[in-house]
Structure formats: C-alpha cells, structure tokens
C-alpha positions as CSV (number, residue, x, y, z in Angstrom):
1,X,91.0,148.5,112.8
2,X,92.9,145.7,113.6
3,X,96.2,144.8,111.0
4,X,95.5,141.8,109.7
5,X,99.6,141.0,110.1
6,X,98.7,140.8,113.7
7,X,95.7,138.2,112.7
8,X,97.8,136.2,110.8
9,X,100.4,136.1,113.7
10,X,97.2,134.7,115.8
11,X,96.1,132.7,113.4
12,X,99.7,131.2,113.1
13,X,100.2,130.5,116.9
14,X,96.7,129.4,117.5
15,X,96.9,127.1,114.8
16,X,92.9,127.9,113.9
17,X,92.0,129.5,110.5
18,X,90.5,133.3,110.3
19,X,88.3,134.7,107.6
20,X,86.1,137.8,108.0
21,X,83.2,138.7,105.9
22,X,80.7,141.3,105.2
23,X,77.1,141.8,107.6
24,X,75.3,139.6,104.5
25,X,78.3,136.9,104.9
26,X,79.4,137.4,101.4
27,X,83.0,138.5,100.5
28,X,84.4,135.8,102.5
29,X,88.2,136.3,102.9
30,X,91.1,134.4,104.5
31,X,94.3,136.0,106.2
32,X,96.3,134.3,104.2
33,X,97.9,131.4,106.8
34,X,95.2,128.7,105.8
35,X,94.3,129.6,102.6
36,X,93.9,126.3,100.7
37,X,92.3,124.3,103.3
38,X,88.7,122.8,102.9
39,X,86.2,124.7,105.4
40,X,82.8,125.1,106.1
41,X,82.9,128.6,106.6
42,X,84.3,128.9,103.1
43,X,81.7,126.8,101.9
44,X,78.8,127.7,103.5
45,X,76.9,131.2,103.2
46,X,74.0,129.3,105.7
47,X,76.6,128.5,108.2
48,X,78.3,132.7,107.9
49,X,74.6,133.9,108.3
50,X,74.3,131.9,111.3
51,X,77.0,132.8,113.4
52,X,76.9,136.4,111.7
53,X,72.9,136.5,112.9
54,X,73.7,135.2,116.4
55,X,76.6,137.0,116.9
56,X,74.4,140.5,116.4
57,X,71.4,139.5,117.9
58,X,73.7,138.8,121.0
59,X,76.4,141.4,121.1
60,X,79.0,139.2,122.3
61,X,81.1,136.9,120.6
62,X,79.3,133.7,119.4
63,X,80.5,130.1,120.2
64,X,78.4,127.7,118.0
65,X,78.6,123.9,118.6
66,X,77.4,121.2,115.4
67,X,77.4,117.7,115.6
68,X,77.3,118.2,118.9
69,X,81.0,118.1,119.0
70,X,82.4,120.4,116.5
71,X,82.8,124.6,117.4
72,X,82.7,127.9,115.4
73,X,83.3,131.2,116.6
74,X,82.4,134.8,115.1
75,X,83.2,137.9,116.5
76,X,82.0,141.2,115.2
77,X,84.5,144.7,115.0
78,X,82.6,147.5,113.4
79,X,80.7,146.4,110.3
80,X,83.4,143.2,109.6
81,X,82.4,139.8,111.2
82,X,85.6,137.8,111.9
83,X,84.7,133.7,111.5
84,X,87.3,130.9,112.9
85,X,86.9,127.4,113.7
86,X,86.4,124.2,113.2
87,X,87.8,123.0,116.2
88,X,86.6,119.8,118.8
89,X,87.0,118.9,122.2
90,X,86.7,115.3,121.4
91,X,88.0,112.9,119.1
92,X,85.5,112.0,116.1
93,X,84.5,109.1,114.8
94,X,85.2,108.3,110.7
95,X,81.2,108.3,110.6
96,X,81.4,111.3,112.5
97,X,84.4,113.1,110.1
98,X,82.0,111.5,107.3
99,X,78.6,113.1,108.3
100,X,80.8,116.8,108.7
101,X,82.4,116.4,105.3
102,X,79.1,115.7,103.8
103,X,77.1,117.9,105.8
104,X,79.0,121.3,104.1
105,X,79.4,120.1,100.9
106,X,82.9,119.4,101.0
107,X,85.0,117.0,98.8
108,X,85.4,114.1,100.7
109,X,88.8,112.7,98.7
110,X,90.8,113.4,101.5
111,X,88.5,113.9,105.0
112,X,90.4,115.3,107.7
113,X,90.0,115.4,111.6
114,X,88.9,118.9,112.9
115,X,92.0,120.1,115.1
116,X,91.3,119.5,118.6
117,X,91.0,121.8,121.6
118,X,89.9,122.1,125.4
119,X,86.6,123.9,125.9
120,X,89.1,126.3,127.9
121,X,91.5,126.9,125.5
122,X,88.3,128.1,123.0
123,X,87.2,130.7,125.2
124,X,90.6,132.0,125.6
125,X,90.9,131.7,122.5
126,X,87.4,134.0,121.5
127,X,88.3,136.3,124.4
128,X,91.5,137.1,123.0
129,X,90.0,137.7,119.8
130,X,87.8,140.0,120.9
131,X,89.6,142.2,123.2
132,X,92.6,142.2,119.8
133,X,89.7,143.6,118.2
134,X,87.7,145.8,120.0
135,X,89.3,146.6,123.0
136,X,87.2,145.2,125.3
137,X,87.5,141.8,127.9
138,X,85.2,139.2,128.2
139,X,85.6,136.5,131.3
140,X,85.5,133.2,129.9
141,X,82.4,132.5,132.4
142,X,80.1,135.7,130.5
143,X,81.1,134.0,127.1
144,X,79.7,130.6,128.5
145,X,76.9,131.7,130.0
146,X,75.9,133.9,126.9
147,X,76.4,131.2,124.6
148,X,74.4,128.6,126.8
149,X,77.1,126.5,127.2
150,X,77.4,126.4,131.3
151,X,76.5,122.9,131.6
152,X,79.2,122.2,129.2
153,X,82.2,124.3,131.5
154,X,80.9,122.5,134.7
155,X,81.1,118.9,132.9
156,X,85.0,119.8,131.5
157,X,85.8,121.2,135.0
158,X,84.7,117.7,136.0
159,X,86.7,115.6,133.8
160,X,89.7,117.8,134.0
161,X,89.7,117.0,138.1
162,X,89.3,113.4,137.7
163,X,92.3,113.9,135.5
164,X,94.7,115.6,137.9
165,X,93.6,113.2,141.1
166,X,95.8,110.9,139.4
167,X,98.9,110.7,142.4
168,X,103.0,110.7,141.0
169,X,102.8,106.9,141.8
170,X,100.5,106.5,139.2
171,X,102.3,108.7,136.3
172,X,105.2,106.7,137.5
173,X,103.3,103.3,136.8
174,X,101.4,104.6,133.4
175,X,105.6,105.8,132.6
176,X,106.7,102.2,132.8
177,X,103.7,100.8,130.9
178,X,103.9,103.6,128.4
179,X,107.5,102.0,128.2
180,X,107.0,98.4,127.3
181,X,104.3,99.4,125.0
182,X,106.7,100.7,122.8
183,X,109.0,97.5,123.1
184,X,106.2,95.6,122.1
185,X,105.0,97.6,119.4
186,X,108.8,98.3,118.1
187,X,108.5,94.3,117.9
188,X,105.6,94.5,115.9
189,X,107.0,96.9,113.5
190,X,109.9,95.1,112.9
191,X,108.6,91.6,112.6
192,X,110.7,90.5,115.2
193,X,108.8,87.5,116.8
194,X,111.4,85.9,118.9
195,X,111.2,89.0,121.5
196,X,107.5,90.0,121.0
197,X,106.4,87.3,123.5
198,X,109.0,88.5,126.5
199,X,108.0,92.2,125.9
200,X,104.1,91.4,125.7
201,X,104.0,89.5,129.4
202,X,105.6,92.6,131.1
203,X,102.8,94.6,129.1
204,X,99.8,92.6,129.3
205,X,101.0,92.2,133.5
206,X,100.9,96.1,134.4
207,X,98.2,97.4,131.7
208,X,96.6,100.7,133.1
209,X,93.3,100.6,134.3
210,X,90.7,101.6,132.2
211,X,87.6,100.6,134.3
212,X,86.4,99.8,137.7
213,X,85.6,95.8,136.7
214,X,88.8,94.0,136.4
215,X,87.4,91.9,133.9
216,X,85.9,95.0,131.8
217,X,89.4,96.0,131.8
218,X,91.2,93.1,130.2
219,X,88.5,93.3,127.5
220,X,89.0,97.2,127.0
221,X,93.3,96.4,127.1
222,X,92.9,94.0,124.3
223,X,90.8,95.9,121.9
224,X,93.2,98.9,122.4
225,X,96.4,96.4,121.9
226,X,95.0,95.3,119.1
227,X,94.1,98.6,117.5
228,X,97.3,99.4,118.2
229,X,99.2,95.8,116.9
230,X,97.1,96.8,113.7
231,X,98.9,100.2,113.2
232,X,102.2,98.8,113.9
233,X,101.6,96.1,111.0
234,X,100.9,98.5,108.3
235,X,103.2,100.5,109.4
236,X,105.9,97.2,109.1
237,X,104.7,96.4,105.4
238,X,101.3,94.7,106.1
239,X,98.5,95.7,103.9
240,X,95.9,97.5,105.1
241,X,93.1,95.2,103.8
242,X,95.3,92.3,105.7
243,X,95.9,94.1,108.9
244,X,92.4,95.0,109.9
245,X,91.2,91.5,108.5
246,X,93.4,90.3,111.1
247,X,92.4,93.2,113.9
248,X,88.6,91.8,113.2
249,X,88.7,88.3,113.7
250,X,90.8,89.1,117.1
251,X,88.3,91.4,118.2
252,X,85.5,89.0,117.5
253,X,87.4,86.5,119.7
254,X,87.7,89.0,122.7
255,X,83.9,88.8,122.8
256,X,84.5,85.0,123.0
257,X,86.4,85.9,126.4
258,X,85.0,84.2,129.7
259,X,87.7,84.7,131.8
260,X,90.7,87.6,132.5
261,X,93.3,84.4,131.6
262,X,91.7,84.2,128.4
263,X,91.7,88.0,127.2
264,X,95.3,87.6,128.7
265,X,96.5,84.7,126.4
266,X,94.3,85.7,123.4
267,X,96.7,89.0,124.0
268,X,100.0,87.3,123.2
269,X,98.3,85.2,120.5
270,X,97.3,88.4,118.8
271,X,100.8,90.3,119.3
272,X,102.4,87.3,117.9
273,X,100.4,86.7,115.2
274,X,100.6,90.4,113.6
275,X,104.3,90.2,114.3
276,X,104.6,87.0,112.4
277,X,102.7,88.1,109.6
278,X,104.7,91.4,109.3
279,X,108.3,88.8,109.2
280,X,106.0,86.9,106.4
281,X,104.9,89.5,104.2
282,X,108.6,91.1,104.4
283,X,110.0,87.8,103.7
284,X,108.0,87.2,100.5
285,X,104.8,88.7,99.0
286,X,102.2,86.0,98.0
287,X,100.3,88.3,95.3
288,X,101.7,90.6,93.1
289,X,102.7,94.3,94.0
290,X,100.0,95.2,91.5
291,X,97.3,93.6,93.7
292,X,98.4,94.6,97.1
293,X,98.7,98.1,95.7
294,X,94.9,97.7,94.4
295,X,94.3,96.5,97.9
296,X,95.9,99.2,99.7
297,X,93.6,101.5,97.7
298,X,90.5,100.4,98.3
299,X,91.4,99.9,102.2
300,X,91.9,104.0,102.2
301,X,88.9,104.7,99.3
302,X,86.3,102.1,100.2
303,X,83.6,104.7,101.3
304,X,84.3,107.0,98.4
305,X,83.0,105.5,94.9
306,X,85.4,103.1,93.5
307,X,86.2,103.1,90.1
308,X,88.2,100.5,88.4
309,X,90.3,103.1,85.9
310,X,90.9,105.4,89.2
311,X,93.0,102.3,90.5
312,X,94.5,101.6,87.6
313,X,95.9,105.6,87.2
314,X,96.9,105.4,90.7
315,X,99.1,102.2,90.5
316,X,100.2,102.4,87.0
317,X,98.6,100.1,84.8
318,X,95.9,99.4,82.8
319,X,92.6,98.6,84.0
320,X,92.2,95.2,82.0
321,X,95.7,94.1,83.2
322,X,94.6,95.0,86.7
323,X,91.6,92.9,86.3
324,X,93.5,89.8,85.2
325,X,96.4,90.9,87.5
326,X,94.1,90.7,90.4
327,X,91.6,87.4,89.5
328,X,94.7,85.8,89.2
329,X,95.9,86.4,92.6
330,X,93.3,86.2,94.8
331,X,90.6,84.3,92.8
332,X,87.7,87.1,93.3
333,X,87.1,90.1,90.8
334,X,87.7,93.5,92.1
335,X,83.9,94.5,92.4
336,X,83.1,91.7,94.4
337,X,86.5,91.9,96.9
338,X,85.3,95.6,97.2
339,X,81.2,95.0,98.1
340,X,83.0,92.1,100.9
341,X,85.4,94.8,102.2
342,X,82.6,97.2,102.8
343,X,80.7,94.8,104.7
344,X,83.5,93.8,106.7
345,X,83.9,97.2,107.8
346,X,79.9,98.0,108.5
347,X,79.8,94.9,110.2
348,X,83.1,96.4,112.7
349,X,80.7,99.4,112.6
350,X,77.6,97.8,113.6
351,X,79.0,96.4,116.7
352,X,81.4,98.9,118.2
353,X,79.8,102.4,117.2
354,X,76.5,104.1,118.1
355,X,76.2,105.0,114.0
356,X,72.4,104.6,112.7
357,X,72.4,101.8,109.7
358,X,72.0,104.9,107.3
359,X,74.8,106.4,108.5
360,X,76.7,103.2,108.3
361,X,75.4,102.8,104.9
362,X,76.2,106.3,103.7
363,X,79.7,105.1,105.2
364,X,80.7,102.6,103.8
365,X,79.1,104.3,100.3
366,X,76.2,102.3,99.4
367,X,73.8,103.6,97.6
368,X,70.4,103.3,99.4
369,X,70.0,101.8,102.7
370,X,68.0,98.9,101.2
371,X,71.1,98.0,98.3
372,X,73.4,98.2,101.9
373,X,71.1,95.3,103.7
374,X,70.6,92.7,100.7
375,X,74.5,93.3,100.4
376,X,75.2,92.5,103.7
377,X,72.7,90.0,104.1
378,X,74.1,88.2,101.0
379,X,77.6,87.8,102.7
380,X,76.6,87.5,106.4
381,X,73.4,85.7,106.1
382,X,71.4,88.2,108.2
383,X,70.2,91.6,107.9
384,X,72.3,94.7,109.4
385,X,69.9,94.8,112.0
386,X,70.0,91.2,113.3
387,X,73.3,91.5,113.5
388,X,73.7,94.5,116.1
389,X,71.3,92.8,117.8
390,X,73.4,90.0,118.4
391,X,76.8,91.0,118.1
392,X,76.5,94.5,120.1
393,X,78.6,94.7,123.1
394,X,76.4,95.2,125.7
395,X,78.1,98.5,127.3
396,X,77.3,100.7,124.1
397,X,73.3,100.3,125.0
398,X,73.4,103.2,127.1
C-alpha cells in the first residue's frame, strides 16, 4: 500500500482533496490536507456508492461528470476506493454553484466555485493516481474512452487549437489592451475622474475581438467593461447594492444600442459614471454606516434567508435601531428593500442566463415559484415570463 504521506504530498501539489473509503462507501476519511472543506464526497454516501459501483463494474479508474460540468474521480487499490474531486473545466454560473450546493446537502452560507481544471490535466491527474497506486499506466485516451467521454477530448482538442492559432502579433495587441485596461480600471478604483476619460478612448479604440460581427462585438466589450467598472467600484468603497444598481441600468442601455458609436459613447459614460460615484461616496456618505453596512449584507446574503437579527449581530446593533436606522435613510423598511433587491437580480437573471424560472426562484430564495411571480410582478408589472420574453437577448436562444 501506498503511504498516505505520499498522498498528501499529491494532494498538496495537485491542489484536489483525497479521501478513501471502504467497498460499502462508509468510513470516509480525508488525508489530512483538506480536511475542513465542504464536499460532496463527504456528504454524500449516494454519490461514494456511485463512483465506488462504477469504478468495480469497470475495472479502471472512474471519471464521473454532474451538472454536466462538474468531475469526480475514484480509483480502486485492493479493497480501499480512493475518491477526489470536485473539479470543472468551465466557469459556473452562481445558479449553477447554487443548484451544486443544494444538490449535496451542503450549507450554503458560504458557496464556493469548484477549482477549475483542463479535461487534460484530469486525466493526468487520474493516471497518475493510479499508477501511484497500483503500479500500473493508463493512456489518457483508454481512460476517455472507458469513461465515455471521447466526444468530450475531441471538443477540448478543438478549443485548445483555436486557442494557440492566435499569431505573436496578436498577444502583442491583447498585451497593450490588457494594459490600458488596468489604467482605466486603476481610475475607477481610485475615483480619479479627470483621467478616466483619456485612459477609456485608448481602451474602448483597440478592445479585443470577441466575435466575428463588429457590432456583436462592441455590445459583448461593454457588458464585460462594465462587469468589470462594477468590480472596481466596490472595490473603491462603493456599496455593493449601489454598484450593480448602477451595472444594471448600463446594461439595460446597451440593449438600447443601434449603432457601434453608441455602445462606444455609452462606454465612457459608464466608466465615468462609476468613477464619479466612487470620488462621491469617498467624499461623503449619504446614509449612515449602519445602513450601508445592512446593505452590503444583503448584496452578499440575498439568496440565503434573511433575517433582521442576523444583520443586526453582524453589524453591531440592535435590530430595532437598525430598523429606525435604516427607514430613516432610505425611506423603505428592510423587508421591502430586500423582496426589490431580489427582483432586481432575477430580473439580471432572466435576461442574461439560460436559468429555468425555478431555478431563478430557488436563487434568489423565494419560497415557491408562484410567491416569486406575484413578487416580481408587483414591482415590474409583468410576470417573470413576459419579461424574458421581451427582454432576452436574442443570442442566448440557441
């Protein structure tokens, strides 16, 4: 057998957690390296029977994929089955992150992106495992194939050509751009309007491209500018709540768009207007810090329940002088700026992601899917559904 100080060393550099477990998938045990950490193979004797069944019935190593996007791997060394994962190829959505959290039981108070990692690096990965373990080599390709994940390999191999077609003319180009982008968002950060609108021309001029349709690209530059102008703000002092109230109604206004000179100039406008707000808010606060820190929590809480003492324990205070704290401010009691956030952020949902309205509704922590439309209805004056219909952009019906 195998020392598990040499496991923990490969646990260590591969930065994946390894537990092994009995034939029944009971007796679950880490090496030690990730002990503390949340999994589903921890969690989950349906998920250890799984792998620990398909991993027998095959005699090879098993790669497992849920979600479609998330991977396991078990491999088997005398009458110990050695589990590790999870790990993706692709980044997640947060209904995506949601749907995993809730799909193993886990505590969702703090929900965390699987670590990510090429499809080829995984099969080294397995391989290596497995020959540590039982002596023996196994191509990459036999794991693949084994696993019924060919179609998978050949679709990678793909993407990672495109990738490398990409001539030193260009990485010079994306090297400059790369550049200015952090002029521009340094300006953001640090509230400094007077230079944010010479940096952004010289951004907004030599933008990568990111699709074949020159206009499809000036629409797909300003919602990543202005996912990224929305970081920078909060990261200068801007509220949550404030910054992505901000990132929506610019985002809403792209759709507006008719012509490249428009995205172009509604650009500037937006890179100006988050770095004025960050000078503002760091000039003077208009509510108190009691209020933006109950804002600030329910921006990072708001598809978890919501309780009005939690927020008080976390800021400080007690829960009726949070109440009066807050009406007084902003003119709105807690309950109902929290039902208006949520909507806010299904309605962001509804027209950029492929989520299902129950998943949005799950989300965004309604109770029922039915409490979620009259909700949203009551603020937006049509149902969920009416408004994908008409506020979807047209590229993610595919």
């Amino acid at each position: 057998m195998v020392e598990h100080t040499l496991l923990r060393k490969l646990e260590s550099l591969w930065g994946i957690p390894i537990f092994y477990a009995d034939e029944a998938g009971e007796n679950i045990r880490s090496l030690g390296v990730f002990p503390e950490k949340q999994n589903p193979l921890t969690v989950s004797e349906d998920l250890r029977r799984s792998l620990i069944c398909q991993t027998k019935e095959q005699n090879v190593p098993t790669i497992y994929k849920a979600f479609d996007k998330i991977y396991f791997f078990c491999v088997q060394s005398g009458q110990d089955f050695y589990l590790s994962g999870p790990v993706c190829a692709e980044e997640l959505s947060y209904v995506e992150i949601h749907q995993f959290y809730k799909k193993y039981h886990m505590s969702m108070k703090e929900e965390r992106h699987p670590d990510k990692m090429t499809l080829n690096r995984m099969l080294n990965f397995v391989s290596f495992l497995y020959e540590l373990l039982e002596g023996k080599d196994i191509q990459p390709d036999d794991l693949m194939e084994k696993n019924n994940l060919i179609e998978e390999k050949e679709a990678w191999e793909e993407g990672e050509t495109v990738r490398i077609e990409l001539d030193d003319s260009d990485a010079a180009a994306y090297h400059h751009t790369y550049m200015e982008e952090r002029y521009v968002l340094d300006s953001i950060r640090e509230g400094n309007v007077e230079e944010v609108n010479e940096r952004a021309t010289a951004l907004l001029e030599k933008g990568g491209i990111l699709s074949r349709k020159h206009f499809n690209h000036q629409r797909n530059l300003a919602i990543v500018t202005t996912t990224l102008a929305t970081r920078e703000a909060i990261s200068g002092g801007v509220s949550p709540a404030d910054a992505y109230r901000l990132s929506d109604h610019f985002i809403n206004q792209i759709d507006q768009c008719r012509t490249m000179e428009e995205m172009i100039e509604l650009n500037q406008r937006c890179f100006y207007k988050f770095t004025k707000l960050v000078a503002d808010t760091r000039k003077t606060r208009s509510f108190s810090s009691y209020t933006e820190q109950c804002k600030d929590y329910i921006s990072r809480n708001y598809h978890h329940k919501i309780y009005l003492e939690d927020i008080a324990e976390a800021i400080g205070i007690s829960p009726g002088h949070l109440s009066r704290s807050f009406r007084q401010d902003t003119g709105e009691k807690i309950v109902d700026y929290i039902r208006k956030f949520r909507v806010e952020r299904a309605a962001n949902l509804l027209k950029y992601s492929d989520a299902t309205l129950s998943e949005i509704s799950d989300y965004v922590c309604f109770n029922s899917q039915s409490h979620f439309g009259s909700v949203f209805k009551e603020y937006m004056k049509m149902t969920p559904r009416q408004y994908r219909e008409k506020y979807k952009r047209k590229e993610f019906y595919s």
